[in-house]
N, C-alpha and C positions, 0 to 999 in steps of 0.2 A: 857467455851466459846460456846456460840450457831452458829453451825457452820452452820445451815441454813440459819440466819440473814448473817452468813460472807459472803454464796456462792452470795449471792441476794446482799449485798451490799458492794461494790470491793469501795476501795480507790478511792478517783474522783482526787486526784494528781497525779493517778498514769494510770490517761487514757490513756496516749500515748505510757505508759508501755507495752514489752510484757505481754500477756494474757498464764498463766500457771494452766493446769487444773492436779490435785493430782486426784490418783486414789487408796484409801487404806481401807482396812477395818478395821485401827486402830483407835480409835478418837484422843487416844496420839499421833500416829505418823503423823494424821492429823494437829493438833496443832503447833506439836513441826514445822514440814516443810513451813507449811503457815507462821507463823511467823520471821520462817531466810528469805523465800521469799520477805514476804512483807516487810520486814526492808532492806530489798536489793532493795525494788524499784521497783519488779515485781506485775502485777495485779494478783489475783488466782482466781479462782474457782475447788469446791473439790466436790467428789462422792465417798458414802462408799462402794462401789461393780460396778460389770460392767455394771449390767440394767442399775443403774443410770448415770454412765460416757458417755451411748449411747445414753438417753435422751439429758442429756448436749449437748450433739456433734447434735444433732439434729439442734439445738439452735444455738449453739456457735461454733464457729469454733478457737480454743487453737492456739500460735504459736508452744507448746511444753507441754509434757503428760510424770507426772511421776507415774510411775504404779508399784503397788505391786505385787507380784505373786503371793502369797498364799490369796487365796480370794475366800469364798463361792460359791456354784452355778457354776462360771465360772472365771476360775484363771488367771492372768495376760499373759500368754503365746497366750492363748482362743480367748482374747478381744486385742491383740494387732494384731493376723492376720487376724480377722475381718476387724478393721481397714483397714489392708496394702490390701486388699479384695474390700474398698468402693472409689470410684472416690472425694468422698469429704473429706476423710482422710487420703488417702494415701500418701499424703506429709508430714504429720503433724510426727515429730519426736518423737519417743516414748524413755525414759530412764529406765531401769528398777531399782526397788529400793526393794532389798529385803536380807532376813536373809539367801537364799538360796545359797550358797557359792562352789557348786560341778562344776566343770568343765564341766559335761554333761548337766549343769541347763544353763550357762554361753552362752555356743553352741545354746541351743535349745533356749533361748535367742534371741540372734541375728539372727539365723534359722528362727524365728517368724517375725522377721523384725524392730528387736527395733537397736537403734543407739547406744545405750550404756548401761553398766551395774554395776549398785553401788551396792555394800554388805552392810546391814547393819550390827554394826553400823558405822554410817558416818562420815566423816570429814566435819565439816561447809564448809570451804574457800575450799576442792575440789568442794563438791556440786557446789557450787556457779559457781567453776569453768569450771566445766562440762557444767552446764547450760549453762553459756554467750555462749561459745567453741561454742554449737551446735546452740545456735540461731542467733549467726552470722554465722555459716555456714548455718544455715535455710534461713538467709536471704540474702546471696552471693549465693545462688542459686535461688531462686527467683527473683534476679536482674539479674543472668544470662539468666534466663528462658525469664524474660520480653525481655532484650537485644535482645537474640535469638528472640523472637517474632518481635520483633520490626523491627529487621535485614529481617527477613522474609518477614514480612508488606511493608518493602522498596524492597527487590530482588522481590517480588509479582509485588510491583508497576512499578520499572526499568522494568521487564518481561514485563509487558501489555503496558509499554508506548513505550517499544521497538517494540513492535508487531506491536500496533497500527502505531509507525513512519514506519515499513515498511511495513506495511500497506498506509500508505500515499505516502511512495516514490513509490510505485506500483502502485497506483492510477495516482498519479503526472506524471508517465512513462506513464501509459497507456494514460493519459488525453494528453498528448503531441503528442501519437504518431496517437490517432484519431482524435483531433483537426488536425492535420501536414496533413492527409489522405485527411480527409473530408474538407482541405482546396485545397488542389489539385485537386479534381476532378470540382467544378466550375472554379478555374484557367484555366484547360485544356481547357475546354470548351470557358474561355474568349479570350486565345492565340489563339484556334486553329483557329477562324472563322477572328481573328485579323489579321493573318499570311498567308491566305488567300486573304481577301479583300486586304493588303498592296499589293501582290501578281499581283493582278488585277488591280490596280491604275492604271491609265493612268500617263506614264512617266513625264508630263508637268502640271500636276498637284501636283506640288512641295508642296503647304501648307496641304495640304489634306492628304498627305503621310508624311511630318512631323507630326502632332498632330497624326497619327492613330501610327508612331512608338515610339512618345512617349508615348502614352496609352502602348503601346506593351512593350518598355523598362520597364514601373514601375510595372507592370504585372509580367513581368521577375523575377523584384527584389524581387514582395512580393514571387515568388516561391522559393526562392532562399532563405529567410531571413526563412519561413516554412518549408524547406529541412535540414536548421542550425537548427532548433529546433528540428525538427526528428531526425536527428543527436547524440544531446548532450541526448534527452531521449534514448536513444538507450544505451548511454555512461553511463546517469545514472543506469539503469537497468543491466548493467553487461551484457546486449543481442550481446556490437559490441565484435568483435574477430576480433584480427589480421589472415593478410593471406602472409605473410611476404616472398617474396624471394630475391635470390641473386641478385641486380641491380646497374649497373655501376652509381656511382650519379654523375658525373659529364655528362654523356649524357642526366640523367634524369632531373636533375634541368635544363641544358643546354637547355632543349626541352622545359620547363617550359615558361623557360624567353622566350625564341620567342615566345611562345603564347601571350606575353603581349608588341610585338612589335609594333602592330598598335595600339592600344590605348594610347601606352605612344607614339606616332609622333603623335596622333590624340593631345594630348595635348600638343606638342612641350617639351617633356622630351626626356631625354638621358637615355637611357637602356643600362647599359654595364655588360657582365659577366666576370667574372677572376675565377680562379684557383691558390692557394698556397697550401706552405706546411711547416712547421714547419722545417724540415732541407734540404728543396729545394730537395727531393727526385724525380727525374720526374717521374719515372717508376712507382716509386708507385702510385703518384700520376693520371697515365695515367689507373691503374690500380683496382681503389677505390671501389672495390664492396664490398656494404654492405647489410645487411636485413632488407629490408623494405615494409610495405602493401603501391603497389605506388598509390592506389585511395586516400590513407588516407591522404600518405604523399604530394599528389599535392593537395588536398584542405586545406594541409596547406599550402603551398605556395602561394598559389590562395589567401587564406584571407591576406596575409603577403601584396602581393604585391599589391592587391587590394587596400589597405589600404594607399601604398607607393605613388601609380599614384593619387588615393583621393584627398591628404593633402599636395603632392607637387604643388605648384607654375609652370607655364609656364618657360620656361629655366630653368629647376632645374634637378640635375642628381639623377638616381638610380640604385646605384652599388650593384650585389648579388654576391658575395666573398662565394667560396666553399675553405675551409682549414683542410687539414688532419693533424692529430697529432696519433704516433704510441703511443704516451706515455701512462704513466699509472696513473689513478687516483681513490679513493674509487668510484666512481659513475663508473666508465670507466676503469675497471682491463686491459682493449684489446686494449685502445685507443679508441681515436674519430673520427667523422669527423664534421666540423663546418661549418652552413651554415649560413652568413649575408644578412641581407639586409638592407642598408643604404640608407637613403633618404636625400635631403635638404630641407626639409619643415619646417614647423612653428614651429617644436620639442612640445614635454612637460613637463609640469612645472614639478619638482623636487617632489612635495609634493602631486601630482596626478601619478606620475610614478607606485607606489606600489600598484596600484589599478586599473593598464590598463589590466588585466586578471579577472576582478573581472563581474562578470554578469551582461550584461546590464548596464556597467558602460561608460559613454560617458566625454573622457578628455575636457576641459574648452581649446579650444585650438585656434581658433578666431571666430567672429560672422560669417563669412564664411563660415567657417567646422561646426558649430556647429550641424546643425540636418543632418550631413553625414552619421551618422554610427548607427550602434542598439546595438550595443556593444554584439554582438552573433560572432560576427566571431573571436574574438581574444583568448575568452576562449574556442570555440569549438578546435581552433590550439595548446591552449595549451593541453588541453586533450589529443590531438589526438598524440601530440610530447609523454607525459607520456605515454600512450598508446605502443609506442616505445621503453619505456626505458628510456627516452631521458630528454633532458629538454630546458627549451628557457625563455629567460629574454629580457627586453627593456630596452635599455641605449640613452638618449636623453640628449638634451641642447637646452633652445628657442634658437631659433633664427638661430639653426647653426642644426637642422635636430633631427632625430632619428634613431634607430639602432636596428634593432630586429636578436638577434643570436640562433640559433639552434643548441644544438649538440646532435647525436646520436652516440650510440656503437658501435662501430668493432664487429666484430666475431658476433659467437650465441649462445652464452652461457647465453645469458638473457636470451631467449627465451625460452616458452616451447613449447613438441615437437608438440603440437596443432594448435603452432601459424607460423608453417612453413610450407611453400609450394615447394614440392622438385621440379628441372625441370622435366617437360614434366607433370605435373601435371597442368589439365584445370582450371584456375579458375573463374567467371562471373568477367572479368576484366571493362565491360562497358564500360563508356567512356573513360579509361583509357588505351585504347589498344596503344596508341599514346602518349607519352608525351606530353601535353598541350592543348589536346582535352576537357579532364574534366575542364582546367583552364577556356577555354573559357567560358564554360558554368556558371563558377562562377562568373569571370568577371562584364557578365550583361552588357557589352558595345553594342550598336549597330551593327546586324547584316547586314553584307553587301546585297545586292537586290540578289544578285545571290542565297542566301543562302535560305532567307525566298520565293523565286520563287519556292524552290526544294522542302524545307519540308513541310511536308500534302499535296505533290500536289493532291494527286489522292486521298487521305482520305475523305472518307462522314463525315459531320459533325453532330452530335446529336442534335436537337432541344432543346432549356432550357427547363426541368421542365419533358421531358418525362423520365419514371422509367420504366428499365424492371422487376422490383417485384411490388406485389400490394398495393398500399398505404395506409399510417395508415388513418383508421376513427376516425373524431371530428367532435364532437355532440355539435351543437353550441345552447343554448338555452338561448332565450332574446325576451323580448314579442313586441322590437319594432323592425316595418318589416325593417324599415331603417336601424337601426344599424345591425341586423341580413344580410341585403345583403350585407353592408362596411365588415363585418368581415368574409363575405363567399366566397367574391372576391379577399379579401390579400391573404386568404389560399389556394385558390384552385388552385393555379398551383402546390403546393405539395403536399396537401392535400384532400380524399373525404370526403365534410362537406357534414353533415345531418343537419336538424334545426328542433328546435321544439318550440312554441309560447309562452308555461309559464311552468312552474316547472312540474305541472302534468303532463303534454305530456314530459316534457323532461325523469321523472322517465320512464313513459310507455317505451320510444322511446331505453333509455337506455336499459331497459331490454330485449329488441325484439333485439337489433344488438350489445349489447354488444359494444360499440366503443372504440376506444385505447385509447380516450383523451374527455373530456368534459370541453367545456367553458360554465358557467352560470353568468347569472346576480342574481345580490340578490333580489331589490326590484322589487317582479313581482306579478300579483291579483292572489289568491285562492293558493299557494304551492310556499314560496320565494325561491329563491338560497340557503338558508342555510339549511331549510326543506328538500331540494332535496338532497343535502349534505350528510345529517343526514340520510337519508329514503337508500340512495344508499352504504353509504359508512359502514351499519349493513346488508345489504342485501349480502351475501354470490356471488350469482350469478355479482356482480358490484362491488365489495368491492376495487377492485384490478385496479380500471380507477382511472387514476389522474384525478383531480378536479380541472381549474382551477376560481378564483371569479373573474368575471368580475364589476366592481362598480363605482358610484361617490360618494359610500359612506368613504371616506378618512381618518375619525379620527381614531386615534391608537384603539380605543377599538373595535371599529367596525372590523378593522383588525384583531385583537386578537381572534375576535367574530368568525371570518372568518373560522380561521386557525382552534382553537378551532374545530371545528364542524368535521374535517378531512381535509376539504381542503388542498391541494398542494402547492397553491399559489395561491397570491390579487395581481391583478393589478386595478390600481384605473382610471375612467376617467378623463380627455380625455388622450387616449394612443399613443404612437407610435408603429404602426403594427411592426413594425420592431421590435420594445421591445418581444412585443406580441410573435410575430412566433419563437426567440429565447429561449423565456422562455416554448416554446410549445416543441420545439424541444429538448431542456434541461431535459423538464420531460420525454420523450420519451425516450431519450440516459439511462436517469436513469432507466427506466423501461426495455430496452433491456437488462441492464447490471446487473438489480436484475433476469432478464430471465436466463442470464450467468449462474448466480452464484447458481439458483436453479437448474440449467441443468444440474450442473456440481455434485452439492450432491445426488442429487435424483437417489440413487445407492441404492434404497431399506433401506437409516438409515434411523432416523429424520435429519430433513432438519434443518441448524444452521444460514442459513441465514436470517437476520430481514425481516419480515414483519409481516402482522395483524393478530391478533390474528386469524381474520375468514378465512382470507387466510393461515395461520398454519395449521388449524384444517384442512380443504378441503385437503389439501397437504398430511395430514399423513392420512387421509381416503383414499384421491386417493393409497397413497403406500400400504395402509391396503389390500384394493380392488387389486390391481395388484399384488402384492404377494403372495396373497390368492390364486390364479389362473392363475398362473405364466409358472404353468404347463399345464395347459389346452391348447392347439393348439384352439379348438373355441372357446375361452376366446379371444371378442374383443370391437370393438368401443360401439355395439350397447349392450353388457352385462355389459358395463361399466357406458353406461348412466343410466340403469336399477337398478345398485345397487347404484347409486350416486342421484338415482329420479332425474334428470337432462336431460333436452332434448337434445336432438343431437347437433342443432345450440348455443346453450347455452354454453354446455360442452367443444363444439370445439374452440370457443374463447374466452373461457377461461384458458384451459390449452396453447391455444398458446399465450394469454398475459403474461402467469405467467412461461411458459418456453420453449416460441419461436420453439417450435413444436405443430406440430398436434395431437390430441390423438394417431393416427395408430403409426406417427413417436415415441411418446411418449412413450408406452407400447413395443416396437422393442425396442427402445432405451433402456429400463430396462430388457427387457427379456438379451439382448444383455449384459449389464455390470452384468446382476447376471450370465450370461455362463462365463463370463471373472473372475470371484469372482471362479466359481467352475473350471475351467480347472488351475488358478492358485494352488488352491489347493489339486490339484490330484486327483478331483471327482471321475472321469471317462473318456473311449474315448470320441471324439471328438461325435460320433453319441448318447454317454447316455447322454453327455449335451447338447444337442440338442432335445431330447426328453425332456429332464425333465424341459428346459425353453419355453417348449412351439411349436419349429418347428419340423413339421413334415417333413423336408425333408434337410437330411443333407447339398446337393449341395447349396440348398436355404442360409440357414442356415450359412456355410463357406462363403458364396456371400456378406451376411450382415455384418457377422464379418469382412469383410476383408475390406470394404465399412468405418464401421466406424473405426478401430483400426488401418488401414495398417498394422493387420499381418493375419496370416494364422493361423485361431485354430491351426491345428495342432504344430503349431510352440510350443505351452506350454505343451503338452504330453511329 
């Protein structure tokens, strides 16, 4: 048998066959094994010594390798720990197959890394059986391995998509809690000057003072419905903490409800409080103190009731029923106390009930009520109840009212000891020093004359539009003078615009002031919007201005074209300024908040936050450069521009677009977190990390540290 022809041409029945490579320098025992093999249904391939077995494996990769040991040159033992040696063979099962029968042959065997060991001569049906044995175990590990892999691949992906979701939910907190800010300070501004003029109305001037208090009431409301949403981000973020003390709830709720007395007579409702108790206890009853944060817990009342006076009808009653129960239950080991509030309003439907805590969910409940509510106050209350411990459900029926009950825990054994405020301990109680002071303000009802006469009397008002920091620059370029003045007159009560007449003066103009924000047109003579794009956004010194295209050129590709190039954002004509200044404002926020986030790495690593390649590279030069010389005390602004070949005005608004400092503040700010890196690690005193990051003078020096970090170097020795 030509066992050349046999290694080159393997059975084609038997392709799907494992692949068995013989390793023997007998041609007999080559024969005799290939043949019980291949009559078994296995593929072979055979080599009469090691060189050639290594060749093979070069080539082929075997599921399973039967190997001689006594074998010229290099013997079975040799070539099998080579093998267990190579990353492309080291799985591959080795069986030995030899005349050598000594126990210490058996050992150094296995020692070499083989799986098994036959003596010859052999038993066919063991052979055979050893074989299958180890190749389905070759191949239940292999599926395990995949498995495992796989498993991996999925906990890899669960990992990143987890990150990434609280990744998201910390964005989503943050975006709540600066949208909720930055919607409050123009509110202030629109109540305050509101609350005023009502102020000064002439008494007899009745219409005048209507419409200005109902501007004033919806004013109220949007701060009011923006304070709910600061709120629940608060709630989401894990950031609110109970402040919980001992308070009697029946003077608390008590205090509650009279706040919500003239509103509900202003609408001809009945406001009644009661008191029960599950075995008619009074004392206890008179004596109900339990632990609760009472800011938290009156704006849940405040939404409850709010909700009650809403959706009730003129002559409709609303009873708040406080009832203690000492008993005991899985939620409530201490007992409860249960607070109602029952209304006679229009109730809700049975099949929307299970969905009145749901966000932003608004009940089908008449065309009336319909656009009453924002659906933020009910789930903020339920939060704020769990938040407690506590819990609270709604029980309705049309036609015959609703019912919203609360119940919180006795004792404090829920609590932990974080979430307690012992007596005599201060806490910013705010509007809450009074029972039903905070209600009012939730409320949102009309403030009597006397009230809005008092507050802001003597307060100056701020003028719109004036900042006491200095405004971002946008570089408005567009070659028609007309549209350049429309679009320099929306911006500039927030903004200082520049202009410049076509692409080439816009690149020029860019690069002399560096500005925070660029509007371009595209089609403009000699250098378009996208050219300038292009030219600014590979230019190191500009790379890092959003871009935004201003155009009437509209089709999707053009868009595409747009973006494509670097651009930020396309807005197409004709615009609405309004669209405009939000979407301007928008890239701004983004660009403060990539300031953030390289503010916050740039502690001497590489920086991991995205951005452009050309602003990476700047970034880990600039950390190169400032590390470098970290220790030099006159290592400053004007050495830094010098090894950055960057001029002064270039250099300084650039590192404060890209991390909302100035170079001086910049290079402090690092010298400052590498002493915090070395005094954490038991450098040295306070005065050798203070030399070795660069300050020459310790008092300085502990001044800054304590400026940025509120501690005292010393505190880490």
């Amino acid at each position: 048998m030509d066992f050349l022809k046999m290694e080159k041409n393997i059975d084609k029945n038997h392709q799907e066959k494992s692949l068995i490579l013989i390793v023997d320098d007998s041609p007999k025992n080559l024969q005799v094994m290939a043949s019980i093999l291949t009559n078994a249904g296995y593929r072979i391939t055979i080599a009469k010594n090691a060189a050639r077995a290594l060749q093979i494996l070069d080539n082929v990769a075997p599921d399973l390798i039967l190997l001689d040991v006594i074998m010229p040159e290099m013997d079975g033992f040799e070539l099998c720990r080579r093998l267990k040696t190579s990353e492309t063979t080291r799985e591959i099962p080795v069986i030995f197959l030899t005349i050598k029968t000594e126990s210490e042959d058996i050992v150094k065997g296995f020692q070499s890394g083989g799986v098994d060991y036959i003596t010859k001569p052999f038993n066919k049906t063991e052979l055979l059986a050893r074989v299958q044995n180890h190749l389905e175990l070759k191949r239940s590990k292999e599926e395990l391995k995949k498995r495992s892999k796989e498993i991996e691949e999925k906990n890899r992906k669960l990992e990143e998509q987890s990150e990434k979701l609280k990744e998201m939910d910390k964005i989503k907190s943050r975006f709540f809690a600066n949208i909720s800010h930055e919607f409050r300070t123009p509110l202030t501004l629109i109540l305050g000057p509101l609350e005023q003029i009502i102020a000064a109305c002439a008494d007899n001037d009745e219409e005048k003072k209507r419409k200005l208090t109902l501007m004033h009431r919806n004013a109220e409301r949007l701060l009011r419905l923006i304070n709910q949403l600061l709120e629940l981000s608060k709630l989401d973020s894990g950031k609110m903490k109970l402040q919980a003390r001992k308070t009697n709830i029946i003077s608390f709720v008590k205090g509650v409800v009279a706040s919500f007395q003239p509103p509900a007579r202003q609408k001809e409702l009945e406001l009644v409080f009661l008191t029960e108790h599950e075995n008619d206890h009074k004392a206890i009853l008179e004596n109900m103190n339990i632990y609760i944060d009472p800011l938290k817990m009156e704006d849940v009342m405040a939404n409850i009731l709010v909700n009650a006076i809403k959706f009730t009808p003129p002559g409709g009653k609303i009873e708040v029923i406080v009832k203690g129960n000492p008993g005991t239950e899985a939620h409530f080991p201490a007992g409860w106390v249960e607070i109602s509030v029952c209304d006679t309003g229009p109730g809700i439907p049975l099949e929307q009930l299970n969905h009145i805590f749901n966000r932003f969910y608004q009940a089908d409940i008449t065309d009336e009520y319909q656009q009453e509510g924002s659906g933020i106050g009910l789930i903020l209350a339920k939060e704020l109840v769990e938040l407690h411990h506590g819990t609270i459900e709604a029980r309705s029926r049309v036609g015959e009212g609703s019912a919203f009950i609360i119940r919180l825990p006795l004792g404090r054994a829920h609590l932990a000891p974080g979430e307690i405020v012992e007596p005599g301990v201060t806490v910013n109680m705010n509007a809450a020093a009074s029972p039903g002071s905070r209600s009012r303000e939730i409320a949102g009802f009309e403030m009597e004359k006397t009230e809005i006469n008092n507050k802001y009397k003597s307060e100056p008002l701020l003028e719109p539009g004036i900042q006491s920091d200095e405004t971002n620059i946008i570089l408005v370029v567009e070659d028609s003078p007309d549209m350049r003045g429309y679009i320099r007159k929306a911006l500039e009560p927030g903004y200082t615009v520049m202009t410049a007449s076509d692409g080439r003066e816009g690149i020029q103009k860019a690069q002399e002031i560096i500005p925070d924000l660029i509007i371009s047109d595209i089609m403009m003579p000699e250098v378009d919007g996208l050219e300038l794009c292009r030219q600014l956004k590979n230019d190191v010194k500009t790379c890092h201005i959003p871009i935004v295209l201003l155009t009437a050129k509209a089709a999707e590709e053009n868009i595409i074209q747009g973006l494509e190039t670097g651009a930020d954002d396309y807005i197409t004509k004709p615009f609405n300024t309004k669209l405009l200044i939000a979407r301007i404002k928008n890239l701004i926020d983004i660009r403060r908040q990539l300031q953030n986030n390289i503010n916050r790495e740039m502690t001497l690593r590489p920086v991991k936050t995205s951005v452009s390649k050309i602003d990476g590279k700047f970034l880990r030069d600039l950390q190169i450069v400032i590390k470098s010389n970290i220790s030099d005390p006159e290592f400053n602004v004007e050495e830094l521009c010098k090894k950055l070949n960057m001029g002064n005005t270039t250099l300084y608004r650039k590192i404060l677009a890209l991390c909302g400092q100035t170079p001086t503040e910049f290079i402090r700010s690092c010298r400052l977190k590498r002493a915090l890196q070395l005094l954490k690690s038991g450098y040295g005193s306070v005065t050798e990390v203070a030399f070795e990051v660069g300050f020459s003078s310790r008092a300085y020096f502990t001044k800054c540290f304590r400026e940025k970090f509120q501690q005292l170097p010393s505190d880490f020795n």
